[in-house]
C-alpha positions as CSV (number, residue, x, y, z in Angstrom):
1,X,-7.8,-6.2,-14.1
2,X,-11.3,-6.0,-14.7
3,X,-12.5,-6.2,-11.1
4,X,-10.4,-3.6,-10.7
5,X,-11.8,-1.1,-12.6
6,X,-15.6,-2.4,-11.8
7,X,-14.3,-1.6,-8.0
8,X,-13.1,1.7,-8.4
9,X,-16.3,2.3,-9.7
10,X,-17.7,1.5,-6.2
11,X,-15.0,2.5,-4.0
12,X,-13.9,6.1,-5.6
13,X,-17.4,7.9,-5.0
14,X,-17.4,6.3,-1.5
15,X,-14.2,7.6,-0.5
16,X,-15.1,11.0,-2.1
17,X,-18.5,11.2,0.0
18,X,-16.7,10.3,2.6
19,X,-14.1,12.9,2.8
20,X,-16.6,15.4,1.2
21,X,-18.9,14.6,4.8
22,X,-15.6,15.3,6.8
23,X,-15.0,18.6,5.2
24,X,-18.3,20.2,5.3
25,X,-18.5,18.8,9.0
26,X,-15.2,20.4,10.0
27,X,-16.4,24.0,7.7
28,X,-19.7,23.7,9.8
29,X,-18.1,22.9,13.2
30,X,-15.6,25.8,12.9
31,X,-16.6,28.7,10.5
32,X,-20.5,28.3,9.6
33,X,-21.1,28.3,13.2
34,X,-19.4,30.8,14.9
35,X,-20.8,34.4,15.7
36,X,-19.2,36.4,12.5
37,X,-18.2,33.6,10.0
38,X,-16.5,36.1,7.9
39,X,-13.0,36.1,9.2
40,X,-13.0,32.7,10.2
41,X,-13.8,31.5,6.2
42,X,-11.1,34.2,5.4
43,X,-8.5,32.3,7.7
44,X,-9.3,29.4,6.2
45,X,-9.0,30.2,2.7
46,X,-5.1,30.1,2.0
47,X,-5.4,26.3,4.1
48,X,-8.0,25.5,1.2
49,X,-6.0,26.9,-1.5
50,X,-2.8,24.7,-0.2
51,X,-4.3,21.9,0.1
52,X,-5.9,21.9,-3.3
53,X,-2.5,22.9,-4.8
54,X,-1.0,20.1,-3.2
55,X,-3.1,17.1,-4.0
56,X,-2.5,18.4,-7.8
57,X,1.1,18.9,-7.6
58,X,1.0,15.5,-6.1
59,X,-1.4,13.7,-8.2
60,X,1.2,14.8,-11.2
61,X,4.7,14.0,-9.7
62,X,3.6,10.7,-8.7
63,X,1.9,9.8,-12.2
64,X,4.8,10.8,-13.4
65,X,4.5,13.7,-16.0
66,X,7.0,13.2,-18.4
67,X,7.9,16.4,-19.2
68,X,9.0,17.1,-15.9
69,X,12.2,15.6,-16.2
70,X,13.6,18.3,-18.8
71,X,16.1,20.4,-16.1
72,X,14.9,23.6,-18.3
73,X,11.8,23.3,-17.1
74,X,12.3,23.2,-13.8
75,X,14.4,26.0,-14.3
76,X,11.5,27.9,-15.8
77,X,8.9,26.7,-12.8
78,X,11.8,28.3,-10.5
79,X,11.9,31.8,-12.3
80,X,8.1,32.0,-12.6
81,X,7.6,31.0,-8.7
82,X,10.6,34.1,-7.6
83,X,8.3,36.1,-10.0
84,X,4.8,35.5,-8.0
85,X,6.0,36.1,-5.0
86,X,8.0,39.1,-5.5
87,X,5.0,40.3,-6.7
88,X,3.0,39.8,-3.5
């Protein structure tokens, strides 16, 4: 158990420099270095923002989040996602 935990230690920041490298390569290759960056980055954003939004929704189903299981909850995630996008 404890090698575990002294590993992660190791291996976590690796993997995060790693796929920090890929990202800022990919940003570079394919907004930072065209002609007007601006609507490129602006294209880009809502890929960001769903990708971020679904390594946390992920990260919390599959830990489990125990309060997830109450059905009225749910419920109340559904009504608040019709609301936000009948607002767009």
């Amino acid at each position: 158990e404890l090698i575990k935990i002294v590993m992660s230690w190791f291996v976590s920041p690796l993997l995060s420099g790693i796929m920090s490298g890929i990202l800022f390569f990919l940003v570079r290759a394919f907004i930072l270095h065209k002609a007007d960056p601006v609507p490129n980055g602006l294209r880009a954003l809502p890929v960001f923002y769903a990708c971020t939004v679904g390594i946390n929704l992920f990260s919390i189903m599959y830990t489990g989040a125990p309060w997830l299981k109450s059905p009225r909850r749910w419920l109340a995630c559904a009504h608040f996602r019709r609301l936000q996008a009948s607002v767009r």
